[in-house]
C-alpha angles and dihedrals in degrees: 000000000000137000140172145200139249146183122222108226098293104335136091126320123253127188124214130191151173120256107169151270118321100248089221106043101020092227127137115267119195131181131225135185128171136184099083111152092209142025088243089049091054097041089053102050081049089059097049088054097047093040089050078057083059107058112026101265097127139269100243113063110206113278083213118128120236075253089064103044101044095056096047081046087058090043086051097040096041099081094056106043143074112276076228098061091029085067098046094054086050087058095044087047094050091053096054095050091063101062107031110010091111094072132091106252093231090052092052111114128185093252095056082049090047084045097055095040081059095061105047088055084056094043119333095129132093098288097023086281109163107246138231118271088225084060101046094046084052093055086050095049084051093048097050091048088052096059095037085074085054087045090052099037096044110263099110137022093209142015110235090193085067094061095040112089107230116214122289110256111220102216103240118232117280110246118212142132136227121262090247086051084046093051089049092052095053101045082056097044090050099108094047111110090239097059108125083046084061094047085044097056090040092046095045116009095243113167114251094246082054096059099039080048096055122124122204078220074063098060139068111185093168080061096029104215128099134212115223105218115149131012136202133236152159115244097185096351092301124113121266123183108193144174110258109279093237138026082238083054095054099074148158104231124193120234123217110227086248094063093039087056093051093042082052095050095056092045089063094048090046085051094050088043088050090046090053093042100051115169094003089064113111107233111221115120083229104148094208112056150148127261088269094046087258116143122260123254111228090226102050091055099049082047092054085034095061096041083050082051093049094048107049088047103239122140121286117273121171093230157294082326092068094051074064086055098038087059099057098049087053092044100049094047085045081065093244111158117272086220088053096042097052094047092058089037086052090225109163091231132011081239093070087049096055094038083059098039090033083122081069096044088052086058089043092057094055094049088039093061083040092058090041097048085040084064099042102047097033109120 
């Protein structure tokens, strides 16, 4: 089975190639395919076709644009996976379709990919706004993983998102406050009605769907110690209780007294506001509510949680998710343990704990050469 490649006059390059004998009429069959900006383009689509010959993949790739197959891909992914995920991969897909899906996914190259990644860091976004590196390197990572299942199931030979570079993420600056700018926080914070989920994130770092997901079936304070089970998010501004997104996630964390005695105390108060409500009470074992027993929207906390930030004058933090954190930071210059650190935090690998902290390990590798020089040179 052989083929070549050619260039017509001055434009792009096409490959054409023999696969085989028609099994009805006997008759030779060739393929051809054009549009190639370059000889290696086209020399390497020629490859992919011969060497699907070879092992049984198939003569004819899919005719479907980088459009169509994305969105079957959604309709295939969508039952397994998280109604969470499943919206951000809506978000990603929906990037790259702007951008190339109008290709057909064979004729897709990593420089067309590198190209249109280009663009949507200059104005890729509603309005024609640049975005962010870390959203367009989400959109790659998507992407790949789409076309790894065309790659498995036969679609494809090779994944050209896999050869294209995606955009380098700068890591944002870690936002946290001191123990003494924590304190202050919760003594202000002291008559919110979420209180004890603020003295829970800051005591445990937890996430903030963690903790709104939170059950009292899921507590034990005789014991002192919770299980994170489920969480409790927003997908398009509406409410999503889920399963943990990991088995790391899904964890036993151990409470201080401190923290027992304040989760007490607002059990007692949910309690006296379910008594007073009677029918109206919205049944739902949920530890953090609103006034009704309804659950609380993610949005709406971090919302309360910044104008609590502004006016009590402390430094600036996006939201719940920075009293997490917060946490770590304070609990890795306290010299507790990485490994330690990373189980309560739910983090899949201790790796991805000190990649995220790495500002503190910085700090714990200069007192670390101190304490050993300390030994070594002591009289």
């Amino acid at each position: 089975m052989k083929g070549h490649v050619y260039r017509r006059g001055e434009g792009s390059w096409t490959f054409v190639c023999d696969i085989g004998r028609d099994p009805s009429t006997g008759k030779r069959r060739q393929k051809s395919r054009g549009g190639f900006p370059t000889k290696k383009a086209a020399e390497t689509a020629l490859r992919d076709v011969l060497h699907a010959q070879d092992v049984g993949h198939g003569t004819q790739p899919t005719s479907a644009t980088v459009r169509e197959y994305l969105e079957q891909w959604l309709v295939n992914a969508e039952p397994s996976i998280r109604r969470t995920t499943f919206a951000g991969y809506r978000r990603d897909v929906a990037r790259v379709v702007k951008v190339l899906g109008h290709h057909r996914l064979h004729d897709l190259t990593p420089l067309q990919i590198e190209a249109a990644w280009a663009d949507m860091l200059r104005h890729g976004g509603e309005g024609g706004r640049a975005l962010s590196a870390k959203t367009v390197y989400n959109a790659h990572s998507t992407f790949r993983r789409a076309l790894n299942d065309a790659v498995r199931v036969g679609v494809l030979l090779r994944n050209p998102v896999s050869r294209a570079r995606p955009p380098t993420r700068q890591k944002p600056d870690m936002q946290t406050w001191s123990a003494s700018e924590l304190g202050q926080f919760l003594r202000g914070v002291a008559d919110d009605p979420l209180f004890a989920a603020y003295v829970l994130v800051a005591t445990t770092g937890m996430r903030r769907g963690e903790a709104l997901g939170l059950r009292w079936q899921d507590l034990d304070l005789d014991a002192c110690f919770l299980r994170i089970r489920q969480t409790l998010t927003a997908v398009d501004y509406q409410l999503v209780f889920d399963t943990t997104k990991t088995n790391k996630s899904r964890r036993r964390v151990s409470l201080d007294a401190s923290t027992v005695e304040v989760l007490r105390a607002h059990r007692e108060r949910q309690e006296a506001a379910r008594a007073l409500m009677g029918e109206a009470w919205h049944s739902s074992d949920l530890v953090f509510t609103r006034a009704d027993g309804s659950p609380v929207h993610p949005d709406r906390w971090t919302r309360e949680f910044q104008s609590r930030v502004k006016r009590l004058g402390l430094p600036t933090l996006k939201g719940p998710h920075a009293l997490r954190h917060t946490w770590a930071t304070l609990a890795l210059e306290g010299g507790i343990h990485p490994k330690v650190v990373s189980e309560r935090l739910g983090h899949s690998t201790i790796a991805i704990t000190l990649d995220t902290y790495s500002h503190v390990v910085e700090g714990m590798d200069a007192a670390a050469a101190t304490a050993i020089a300390d030994q070594i040179f002591a009289e």
